[in-house]
NUDOMI-602983 format. One record per residue (C-alpha): residue in three letters; chain; x, y, z. Coordinates in steps of 0.05 Angstrom, whole numbers, plus 5000, padded with zeros to 4 digits. Example, Ala and Ser with C-alpha at 12.3 -4.5 7.8 and 13.67 -1.06 7.14 Angstrom:
@aa = ALA	ch = A	xx = 5246	yy = 4910	zz = 5156
@aa = SER	ch = A	xx = 5273	yy = 4979	zz = 5143
END
This chain:
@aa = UNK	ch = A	xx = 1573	yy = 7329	zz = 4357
@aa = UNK	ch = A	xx = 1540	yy = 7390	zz = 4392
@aa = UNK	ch = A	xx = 1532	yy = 7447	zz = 4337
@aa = UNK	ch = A	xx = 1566	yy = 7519	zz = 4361
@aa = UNK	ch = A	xx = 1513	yy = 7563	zz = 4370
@aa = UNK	ch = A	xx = 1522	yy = 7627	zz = 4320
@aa = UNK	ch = A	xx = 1524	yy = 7699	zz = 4345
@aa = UNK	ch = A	xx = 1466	yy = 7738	zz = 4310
@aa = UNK	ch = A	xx = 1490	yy = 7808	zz = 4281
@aa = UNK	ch = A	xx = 1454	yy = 7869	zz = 4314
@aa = UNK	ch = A	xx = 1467	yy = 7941	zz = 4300
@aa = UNK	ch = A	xx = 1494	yy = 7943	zz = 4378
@aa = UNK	ch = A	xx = 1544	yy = 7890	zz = 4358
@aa = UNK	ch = A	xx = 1540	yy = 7802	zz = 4365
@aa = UNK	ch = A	xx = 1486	yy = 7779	zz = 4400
@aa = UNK	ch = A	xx = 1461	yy = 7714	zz = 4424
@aa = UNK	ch = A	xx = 1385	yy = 7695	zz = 4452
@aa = UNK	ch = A	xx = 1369	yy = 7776	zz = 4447
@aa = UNK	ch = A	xx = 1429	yy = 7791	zz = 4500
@aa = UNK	ch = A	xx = 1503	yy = 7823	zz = 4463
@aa = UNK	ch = A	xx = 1560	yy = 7783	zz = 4480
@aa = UNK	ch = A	xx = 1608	yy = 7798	zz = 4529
@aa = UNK	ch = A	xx = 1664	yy = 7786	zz = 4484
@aa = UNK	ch = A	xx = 1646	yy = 7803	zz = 4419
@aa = UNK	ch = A	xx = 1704	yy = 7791	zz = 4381
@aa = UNK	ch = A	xx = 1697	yy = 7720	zz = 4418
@aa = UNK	ch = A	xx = 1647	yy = 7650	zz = 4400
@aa = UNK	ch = A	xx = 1586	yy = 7651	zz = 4443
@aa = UNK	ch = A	xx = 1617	yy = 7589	zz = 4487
@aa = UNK	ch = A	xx = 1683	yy = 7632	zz = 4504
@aa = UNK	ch = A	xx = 1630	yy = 7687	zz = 4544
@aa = UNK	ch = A	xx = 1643	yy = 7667	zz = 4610
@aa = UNK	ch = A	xx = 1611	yy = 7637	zz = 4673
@aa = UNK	ch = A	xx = 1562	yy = 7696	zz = 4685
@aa = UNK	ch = A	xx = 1534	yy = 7694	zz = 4612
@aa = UNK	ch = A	xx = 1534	yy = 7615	zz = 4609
@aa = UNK	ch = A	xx = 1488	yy = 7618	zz = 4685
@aa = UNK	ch = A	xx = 1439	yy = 7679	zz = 4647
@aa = UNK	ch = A	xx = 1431	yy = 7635	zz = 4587
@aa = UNK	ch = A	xx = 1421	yy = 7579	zz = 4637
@aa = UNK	ch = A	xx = 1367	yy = 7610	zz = 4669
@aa = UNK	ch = A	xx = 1334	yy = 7650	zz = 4613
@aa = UNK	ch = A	xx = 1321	yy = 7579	zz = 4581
@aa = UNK	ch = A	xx = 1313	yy = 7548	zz = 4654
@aa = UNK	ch = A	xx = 1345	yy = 7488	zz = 4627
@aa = UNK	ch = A	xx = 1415	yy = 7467	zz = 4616
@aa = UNK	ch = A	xx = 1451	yy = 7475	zz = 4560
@aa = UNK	ch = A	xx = 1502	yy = 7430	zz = 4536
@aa = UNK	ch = A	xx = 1557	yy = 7479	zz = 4496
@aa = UNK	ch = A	xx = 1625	yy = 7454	zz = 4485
@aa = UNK	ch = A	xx = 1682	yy = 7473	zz = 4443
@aa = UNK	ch = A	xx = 1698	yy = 7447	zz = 4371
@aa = UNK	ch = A	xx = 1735	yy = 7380	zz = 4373
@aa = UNK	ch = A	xx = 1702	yy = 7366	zz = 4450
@aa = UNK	ch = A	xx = 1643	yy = 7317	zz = 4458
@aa = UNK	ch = A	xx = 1574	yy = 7338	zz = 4478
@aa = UNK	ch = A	xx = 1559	yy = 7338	zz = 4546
@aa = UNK	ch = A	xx = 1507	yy = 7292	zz = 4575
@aa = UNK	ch = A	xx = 1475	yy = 7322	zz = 4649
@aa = UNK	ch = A	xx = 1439	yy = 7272	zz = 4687
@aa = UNK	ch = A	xx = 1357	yy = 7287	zz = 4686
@aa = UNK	ch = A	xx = 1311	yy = 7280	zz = 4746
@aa = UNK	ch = A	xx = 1260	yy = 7215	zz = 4727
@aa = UNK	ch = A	xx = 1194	yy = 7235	zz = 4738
@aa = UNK	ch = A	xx = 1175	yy = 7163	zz = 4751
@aa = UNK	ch = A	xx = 1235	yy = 7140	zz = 4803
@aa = UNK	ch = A	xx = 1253	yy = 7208	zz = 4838
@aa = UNK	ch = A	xx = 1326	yy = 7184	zz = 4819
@aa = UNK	ch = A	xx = 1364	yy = 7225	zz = 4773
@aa = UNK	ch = A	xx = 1409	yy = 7187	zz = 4713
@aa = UNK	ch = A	xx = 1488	yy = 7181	zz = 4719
@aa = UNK	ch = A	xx = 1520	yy = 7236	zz = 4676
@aa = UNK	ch = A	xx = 1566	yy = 7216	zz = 4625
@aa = UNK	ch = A	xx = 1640	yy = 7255	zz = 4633
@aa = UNK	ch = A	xx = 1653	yy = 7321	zz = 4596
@aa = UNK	ch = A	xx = 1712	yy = 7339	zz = 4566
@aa = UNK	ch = A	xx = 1696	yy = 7417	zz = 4580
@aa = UNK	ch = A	xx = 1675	yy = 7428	zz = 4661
@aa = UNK	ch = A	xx = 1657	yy = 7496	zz = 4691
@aa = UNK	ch = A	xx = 1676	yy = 7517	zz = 4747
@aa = UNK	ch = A	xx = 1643	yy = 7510	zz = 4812
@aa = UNK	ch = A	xx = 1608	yy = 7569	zz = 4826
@aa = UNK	ch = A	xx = 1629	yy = 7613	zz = 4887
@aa = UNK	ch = A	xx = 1590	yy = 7617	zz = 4938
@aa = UNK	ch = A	xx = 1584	yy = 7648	zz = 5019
@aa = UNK	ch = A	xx = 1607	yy = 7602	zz = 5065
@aa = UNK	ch = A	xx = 1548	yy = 7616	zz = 5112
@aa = UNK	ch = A	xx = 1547	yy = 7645	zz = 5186
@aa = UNK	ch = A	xx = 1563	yy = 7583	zz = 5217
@aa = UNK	ch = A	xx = 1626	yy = 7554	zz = 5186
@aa = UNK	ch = A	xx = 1667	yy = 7534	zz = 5238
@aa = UNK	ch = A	xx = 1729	yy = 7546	zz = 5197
@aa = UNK	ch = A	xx = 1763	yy = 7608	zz = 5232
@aa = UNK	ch = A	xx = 1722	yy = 7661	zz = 5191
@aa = UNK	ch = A	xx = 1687	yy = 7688	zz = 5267
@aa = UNK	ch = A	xx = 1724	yy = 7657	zz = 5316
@aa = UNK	ch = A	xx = 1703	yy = 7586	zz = 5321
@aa = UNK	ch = A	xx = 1749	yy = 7531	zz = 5288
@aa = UNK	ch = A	xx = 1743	yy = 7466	zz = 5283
@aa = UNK	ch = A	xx = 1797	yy = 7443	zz = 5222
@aa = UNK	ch = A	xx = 1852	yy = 7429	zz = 5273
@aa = UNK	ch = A	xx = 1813	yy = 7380	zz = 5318
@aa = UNK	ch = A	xx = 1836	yy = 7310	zz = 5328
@aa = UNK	ch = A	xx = 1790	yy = 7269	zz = 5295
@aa = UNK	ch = A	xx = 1764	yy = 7319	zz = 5243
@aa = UNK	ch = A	xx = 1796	yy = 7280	zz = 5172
@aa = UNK	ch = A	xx = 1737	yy = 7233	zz = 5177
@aa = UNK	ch = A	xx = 1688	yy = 7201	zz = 5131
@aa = UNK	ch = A	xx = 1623	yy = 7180	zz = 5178
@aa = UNK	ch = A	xx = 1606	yy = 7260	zz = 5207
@aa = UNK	ch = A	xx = 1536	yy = 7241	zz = 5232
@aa = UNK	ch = A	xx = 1572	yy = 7245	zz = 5300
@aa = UNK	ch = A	xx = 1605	yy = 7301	zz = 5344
@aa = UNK	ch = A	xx = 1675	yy = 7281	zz = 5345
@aa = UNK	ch = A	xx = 1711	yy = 7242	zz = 5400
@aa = UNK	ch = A	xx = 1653	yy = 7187	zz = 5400
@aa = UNK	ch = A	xx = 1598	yy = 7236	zz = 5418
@aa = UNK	ch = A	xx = 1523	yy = 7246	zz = 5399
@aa = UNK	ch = A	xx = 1500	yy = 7208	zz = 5344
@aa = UNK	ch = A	xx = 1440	yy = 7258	zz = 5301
@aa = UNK	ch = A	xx = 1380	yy = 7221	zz = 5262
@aa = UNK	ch = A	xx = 1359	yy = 7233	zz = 5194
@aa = UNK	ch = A	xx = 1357	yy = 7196	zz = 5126
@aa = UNK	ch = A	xx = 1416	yy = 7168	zz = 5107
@aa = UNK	ch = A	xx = 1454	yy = 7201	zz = 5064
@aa = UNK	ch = A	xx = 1522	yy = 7185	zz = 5021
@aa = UNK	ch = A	xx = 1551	yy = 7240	zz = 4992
@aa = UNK	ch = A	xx = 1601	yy = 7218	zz = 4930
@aa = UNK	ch = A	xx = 1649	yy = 7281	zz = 4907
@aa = UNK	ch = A	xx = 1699	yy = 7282	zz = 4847
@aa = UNK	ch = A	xx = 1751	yy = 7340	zz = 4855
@aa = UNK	ch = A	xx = 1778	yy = 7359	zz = 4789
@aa = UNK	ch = A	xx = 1831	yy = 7410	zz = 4770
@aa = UNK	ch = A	xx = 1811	yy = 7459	zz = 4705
@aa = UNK	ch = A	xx = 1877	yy = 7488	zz = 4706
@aa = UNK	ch = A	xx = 1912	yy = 7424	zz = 4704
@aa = UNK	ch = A	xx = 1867	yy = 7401	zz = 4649
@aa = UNK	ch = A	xx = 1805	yy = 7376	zz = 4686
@aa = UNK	ch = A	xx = 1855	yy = 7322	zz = 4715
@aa = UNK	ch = A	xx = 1842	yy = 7287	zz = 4785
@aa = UNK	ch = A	xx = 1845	yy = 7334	zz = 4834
@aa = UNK	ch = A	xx = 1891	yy = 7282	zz = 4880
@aa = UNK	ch = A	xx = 1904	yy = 7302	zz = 4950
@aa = UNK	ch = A	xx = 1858	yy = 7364	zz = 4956
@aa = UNK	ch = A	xx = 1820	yy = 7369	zz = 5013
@aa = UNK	ch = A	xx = 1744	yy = 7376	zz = 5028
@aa = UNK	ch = A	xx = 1714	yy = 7404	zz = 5080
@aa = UNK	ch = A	xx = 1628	yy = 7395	zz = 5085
@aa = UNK	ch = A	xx = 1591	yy = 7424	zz = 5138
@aa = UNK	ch = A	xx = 1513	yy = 7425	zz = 5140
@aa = UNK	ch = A	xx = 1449	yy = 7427	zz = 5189
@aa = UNK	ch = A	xx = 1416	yy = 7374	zz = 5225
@aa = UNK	ch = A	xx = 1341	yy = 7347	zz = 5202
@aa = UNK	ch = A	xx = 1320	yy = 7405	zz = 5262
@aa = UNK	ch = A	xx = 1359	yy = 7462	zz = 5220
@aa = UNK	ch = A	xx = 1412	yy = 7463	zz = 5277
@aa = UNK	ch = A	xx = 1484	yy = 7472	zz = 5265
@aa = UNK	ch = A	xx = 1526	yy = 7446	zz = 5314
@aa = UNK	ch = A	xx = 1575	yy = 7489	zz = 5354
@aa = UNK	ch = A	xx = 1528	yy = 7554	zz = 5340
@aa = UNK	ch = A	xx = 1457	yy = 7536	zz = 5352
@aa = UNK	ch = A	xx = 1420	yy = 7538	zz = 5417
@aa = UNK	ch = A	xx = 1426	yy = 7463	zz = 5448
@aa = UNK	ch = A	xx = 1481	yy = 7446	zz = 5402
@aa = UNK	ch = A	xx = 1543	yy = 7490	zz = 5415
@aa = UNK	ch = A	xx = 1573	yy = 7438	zz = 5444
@aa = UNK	ch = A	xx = 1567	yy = 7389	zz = 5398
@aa = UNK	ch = A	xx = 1617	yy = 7383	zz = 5323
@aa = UNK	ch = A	xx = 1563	yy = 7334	zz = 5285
@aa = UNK	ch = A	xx = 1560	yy = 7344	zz = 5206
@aa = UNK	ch = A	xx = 1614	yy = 7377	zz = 5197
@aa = UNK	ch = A	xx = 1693	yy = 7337	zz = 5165
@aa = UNK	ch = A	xx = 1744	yy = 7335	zz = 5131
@aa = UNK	ch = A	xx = 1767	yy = 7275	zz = 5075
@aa = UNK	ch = A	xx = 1825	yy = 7276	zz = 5030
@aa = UNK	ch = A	xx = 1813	yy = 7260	zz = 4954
@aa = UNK	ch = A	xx = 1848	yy = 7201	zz = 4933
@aa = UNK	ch = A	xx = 1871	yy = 7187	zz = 4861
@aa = UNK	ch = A	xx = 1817	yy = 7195	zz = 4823
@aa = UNK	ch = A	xx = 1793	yy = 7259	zz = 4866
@aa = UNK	ch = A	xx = 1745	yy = 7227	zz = 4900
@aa = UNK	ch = A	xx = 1726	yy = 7231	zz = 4972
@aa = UNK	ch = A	xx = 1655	yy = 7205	zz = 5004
@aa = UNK	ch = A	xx = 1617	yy = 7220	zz = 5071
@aa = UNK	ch = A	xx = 1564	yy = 7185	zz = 5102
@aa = UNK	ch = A	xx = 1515	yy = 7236	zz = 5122
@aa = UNK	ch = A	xx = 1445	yy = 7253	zz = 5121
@aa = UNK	ch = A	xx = 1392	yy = 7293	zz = 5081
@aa = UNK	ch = A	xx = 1399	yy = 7367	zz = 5114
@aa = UNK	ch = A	xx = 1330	yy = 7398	zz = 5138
@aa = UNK	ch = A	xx = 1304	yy = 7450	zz = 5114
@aa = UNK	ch = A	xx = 1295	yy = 7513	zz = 5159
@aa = UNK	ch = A	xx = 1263	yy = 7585	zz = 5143
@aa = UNK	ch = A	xx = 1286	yy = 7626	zz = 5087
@aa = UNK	ch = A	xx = 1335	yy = 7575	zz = 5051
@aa = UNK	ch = A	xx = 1331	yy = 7514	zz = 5002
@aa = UNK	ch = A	xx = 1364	yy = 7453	zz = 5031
@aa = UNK	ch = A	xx = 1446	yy = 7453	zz = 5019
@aa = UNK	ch = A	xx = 1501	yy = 7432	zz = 5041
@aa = UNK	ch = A	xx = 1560	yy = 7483	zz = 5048
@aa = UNK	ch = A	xx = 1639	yy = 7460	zz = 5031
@aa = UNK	ch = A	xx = 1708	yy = 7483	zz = 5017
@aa = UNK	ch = A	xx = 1758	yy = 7456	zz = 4978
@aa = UNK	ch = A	xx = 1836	yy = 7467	zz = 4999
@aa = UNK	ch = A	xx = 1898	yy = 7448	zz = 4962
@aa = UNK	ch = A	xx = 1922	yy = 7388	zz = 5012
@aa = UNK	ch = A	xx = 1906	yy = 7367	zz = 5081
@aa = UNK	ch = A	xx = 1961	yy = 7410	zz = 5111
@aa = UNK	ch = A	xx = 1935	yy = 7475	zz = 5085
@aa = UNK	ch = A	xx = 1864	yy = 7455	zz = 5109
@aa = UNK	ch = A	xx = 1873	yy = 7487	zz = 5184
@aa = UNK	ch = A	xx = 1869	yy = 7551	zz = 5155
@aa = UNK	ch = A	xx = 1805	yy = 7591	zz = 5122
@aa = UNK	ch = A	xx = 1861	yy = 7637	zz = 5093
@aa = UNK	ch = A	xx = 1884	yy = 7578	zz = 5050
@aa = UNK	ch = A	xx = 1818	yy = 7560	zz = 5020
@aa = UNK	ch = A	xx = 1820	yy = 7556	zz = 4938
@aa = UNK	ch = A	xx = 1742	yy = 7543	zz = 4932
@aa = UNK	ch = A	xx = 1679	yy = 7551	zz = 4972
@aa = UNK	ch = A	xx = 1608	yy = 7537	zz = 4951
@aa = UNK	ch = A	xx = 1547	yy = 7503	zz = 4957
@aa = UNK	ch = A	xx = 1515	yy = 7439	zz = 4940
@aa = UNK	ch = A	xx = 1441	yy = 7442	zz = 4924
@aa = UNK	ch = A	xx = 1380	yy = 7384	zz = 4931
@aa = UNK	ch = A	xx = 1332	yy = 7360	zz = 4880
@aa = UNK	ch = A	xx = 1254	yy = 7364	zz = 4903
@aa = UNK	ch = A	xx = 1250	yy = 7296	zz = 4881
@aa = UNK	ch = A	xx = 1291	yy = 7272	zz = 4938
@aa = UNK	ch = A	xx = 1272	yy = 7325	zz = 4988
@aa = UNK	ch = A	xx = 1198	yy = 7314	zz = 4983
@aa = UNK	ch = A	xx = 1189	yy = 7246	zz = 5007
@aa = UNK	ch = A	xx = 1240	yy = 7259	zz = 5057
@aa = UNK	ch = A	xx = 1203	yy = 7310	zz = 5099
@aa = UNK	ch = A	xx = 1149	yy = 7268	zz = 5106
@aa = UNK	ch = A	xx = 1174	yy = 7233	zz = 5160
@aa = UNK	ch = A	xx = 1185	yy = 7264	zz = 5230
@aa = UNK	ch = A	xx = 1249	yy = 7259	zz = 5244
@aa = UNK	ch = A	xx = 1245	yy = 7334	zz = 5197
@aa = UNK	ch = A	xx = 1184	yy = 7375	zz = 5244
@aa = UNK	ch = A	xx = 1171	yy = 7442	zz = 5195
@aa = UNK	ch = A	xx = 1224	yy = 7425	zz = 5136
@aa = UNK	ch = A	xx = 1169	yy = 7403	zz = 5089
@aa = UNK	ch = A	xx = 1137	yy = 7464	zz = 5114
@aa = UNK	ch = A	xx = 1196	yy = 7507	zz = 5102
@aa = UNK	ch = A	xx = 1213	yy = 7490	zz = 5040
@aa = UNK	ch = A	xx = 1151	yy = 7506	zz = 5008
@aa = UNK	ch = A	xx = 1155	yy = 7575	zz = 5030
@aa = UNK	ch = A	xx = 1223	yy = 7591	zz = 5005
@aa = UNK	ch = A	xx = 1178	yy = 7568	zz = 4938
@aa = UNK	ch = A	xx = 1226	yy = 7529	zz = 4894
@aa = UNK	ch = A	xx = 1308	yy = 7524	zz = 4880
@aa = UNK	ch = A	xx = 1295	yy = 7584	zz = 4824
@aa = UNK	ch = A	xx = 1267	yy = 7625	zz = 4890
@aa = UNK	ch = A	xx = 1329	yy = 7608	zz = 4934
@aa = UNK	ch = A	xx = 1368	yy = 7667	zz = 4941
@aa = UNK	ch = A	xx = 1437	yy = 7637	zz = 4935
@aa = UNK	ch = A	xx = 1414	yy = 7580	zz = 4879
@aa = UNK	ch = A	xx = 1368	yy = 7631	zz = 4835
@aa = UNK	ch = A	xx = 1427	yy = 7659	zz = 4792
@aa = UNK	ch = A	xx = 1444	yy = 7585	zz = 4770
@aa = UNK	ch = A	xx = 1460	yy = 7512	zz = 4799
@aa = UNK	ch = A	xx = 1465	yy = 7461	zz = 4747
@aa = UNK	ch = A	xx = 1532	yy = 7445	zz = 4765
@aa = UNK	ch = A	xx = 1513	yy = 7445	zz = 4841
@aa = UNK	ch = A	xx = 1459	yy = 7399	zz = 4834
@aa = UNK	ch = A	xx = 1481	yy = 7324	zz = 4855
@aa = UNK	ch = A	xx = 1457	yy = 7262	zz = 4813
@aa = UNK	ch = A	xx = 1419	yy = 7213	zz = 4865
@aa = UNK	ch = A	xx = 1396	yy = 7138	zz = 4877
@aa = UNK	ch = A	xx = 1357	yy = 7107	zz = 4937
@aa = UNK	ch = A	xx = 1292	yy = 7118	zz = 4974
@aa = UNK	ch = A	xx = 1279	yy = 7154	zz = 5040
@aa = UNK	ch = A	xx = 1268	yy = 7087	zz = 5071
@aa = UNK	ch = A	xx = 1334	yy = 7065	zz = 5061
@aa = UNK	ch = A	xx = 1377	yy = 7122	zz = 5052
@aa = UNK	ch = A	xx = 1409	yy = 7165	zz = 4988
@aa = UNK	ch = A	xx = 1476	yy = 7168	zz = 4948
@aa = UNK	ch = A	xx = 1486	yy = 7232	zz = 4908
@aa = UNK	ch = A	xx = 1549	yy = 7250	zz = 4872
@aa = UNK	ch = A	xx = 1572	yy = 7310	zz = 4846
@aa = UNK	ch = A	xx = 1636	yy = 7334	zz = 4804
@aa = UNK	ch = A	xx = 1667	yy = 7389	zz = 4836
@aa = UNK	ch = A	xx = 1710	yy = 7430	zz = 4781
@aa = UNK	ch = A	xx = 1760	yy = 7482	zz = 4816
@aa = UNK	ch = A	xx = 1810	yy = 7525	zz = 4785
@aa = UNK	ch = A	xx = 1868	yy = 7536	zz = 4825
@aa = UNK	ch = A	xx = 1882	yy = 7602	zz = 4782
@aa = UNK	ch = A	xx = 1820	yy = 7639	zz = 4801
@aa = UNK	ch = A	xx = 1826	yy = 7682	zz = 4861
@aa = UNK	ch = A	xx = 1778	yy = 7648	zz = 4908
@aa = UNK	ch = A	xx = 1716	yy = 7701	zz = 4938
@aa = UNK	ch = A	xx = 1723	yy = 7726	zz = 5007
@aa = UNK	ch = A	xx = 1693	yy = 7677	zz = 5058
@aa = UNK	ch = A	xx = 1625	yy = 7730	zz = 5067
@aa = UNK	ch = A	xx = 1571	yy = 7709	zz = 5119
@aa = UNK	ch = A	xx = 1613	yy = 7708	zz = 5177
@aa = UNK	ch = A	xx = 1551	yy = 7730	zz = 5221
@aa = UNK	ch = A	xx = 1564	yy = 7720	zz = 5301
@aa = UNK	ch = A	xx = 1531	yy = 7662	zz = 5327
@aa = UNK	ch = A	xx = 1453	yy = 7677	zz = 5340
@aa = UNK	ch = A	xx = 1428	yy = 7679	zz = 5410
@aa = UNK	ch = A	xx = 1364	yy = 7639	zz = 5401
@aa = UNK	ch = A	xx = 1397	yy = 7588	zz = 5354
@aa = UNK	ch = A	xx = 1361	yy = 7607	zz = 5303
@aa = UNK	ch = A	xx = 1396	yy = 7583	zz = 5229
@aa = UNK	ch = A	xx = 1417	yy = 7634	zz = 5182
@aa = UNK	ch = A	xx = 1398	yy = 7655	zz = 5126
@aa = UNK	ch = A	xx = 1453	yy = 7637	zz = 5077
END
């Protein structure tokens, strides 16, 4: 079992790691998200820290040897997914452009615009998430809805950037069955200037309420390993992402992952020959008042992708 870590006693109150809690009159793992992410990063690796009675929590490790990260073993204490912006180019209503009501949009397989159109390259990627509720206790998240979005191996977004307004490729919905689970075949995003690769989503209640940004309960981010990235933008279907990526510097320098992304961070198998399966546990709480939308830039006139 995972020892609770002990406050130390300072004259300015309980402190922990040099930093006073937030709570003092609380343990050190009932602080909160923002002081679990600073402890995160101060030690710039992750913690496991779970309550008394609760098992420790296993997080998968990159391999050094394979590039493939290790499955991670279930917790019985999840944190929530962080919030994050939802980007200039969502598509969901936030400026204008909307493409959750579109026939054909509840779909698994988004590396086509809808309606049978073009079909994008890039390394195949299957993207594996697990929806679970913290306010129902960290049940199955049955029936919520998913909406992923992302750029092509160019840095293009589709209905926004120059040559590809007309197309809606990368971007669905899928329903989580009964385990919470919903999957799309995808591929590995580029990279363009001034971002580390992601992939943006939101999560709604049910299908029905996913027509409508207003109904959104979480929106975030998911992040990509070097590992996998690396070998990736070797090939040319991804002109400049190899280059791209090492001038944003690493996922610390990224200026929406630097304040903390273990639980954004997908576990991963496969090659760049063949293609990739990451998965990722999602943990929303339906009781937290969900962070404006933010980013809703217009669409730039050169194409160019944004910055967030």
């Amino acid at each position: 079992m995972t020892r609770i870590p002990e406050p130390l006693s300072t004259p300015a109150g309980p402190a922990y790691e040099g930093r006073l809690l937030d709570r003092p009159t609380e343990e050190v793992v009932d602080q909160g998200a923002g002081f679990d992410i600073a402890t995160l990063v101060t030690r710039r690796r992750v913690l496991g820290v779970v309550g008394a009675g609760a098992g420790a929590i296993a997080l998968a490790a990159c391999s050094g040897d394979t590039g493939a990260a290790q499955p991670a073993a279930a917790s019985a204490a999840v944190r929530e997914i962080p919030e994050e912006t939802n980007g200039p180019y969502p598509a969901d209503g936030t400026n204008g452009v909307n493409i959750l009501g579109e026939s054909g949009i509840v779909r698994s397989d988004i590396t086509s615009s809808l309606e049978g159109g073009t079909r994008i390259a890039g390394t195949p990627l299957t993207l594996d998430l697990t929806v679970i509720d913290v306010a129902n206790g960290d049940k199955a998240f049955a029936g919520a809805a998913v909406y992923v979005w992302q750029c092509d191996a160019q840095g293009l977004y589709s209905m926004y950037s120059e040559g590809a307004e007309d197309e809606t490729y990368l971007r669905g919905i899928q329903v989580a069955d009964a385990e919470g689970k919903v999957s799309f075949r995808t591929i590995v995003p580029g990279c363009y200037a001034g971002r580390w690769t992601h992939i943006h989503f939101e999560i709604y209640p049910d299908a029905a309420a996913a027509t409508d940004v207003a109904n959104v309960i979480a929106t975030s981010q998911i992040a990509f390993p070097k590992d996998l990235l690396d070998p990736v933008y070797q090939l040319d279907a991804y002109p400049a992402s190899a280059q791209n990526l090492a001038r944003v510097g690493s996922i610390d320098d990224d200026g929406i992952f630097r304040d903390g992304y273990d639980t954004q961070l997908p576990t991963y198998s496969g090659d760049a020959a063949s293609g990739f399966v990451a998965a990722l546990t999602v943990a929303v709480d339906t009781t937290t008042e969900p962070g404006a939308p933010g980013g809703g830039a217009p669409p730039m006139g050169n194409g160019a992708p944004p910055t967030n």
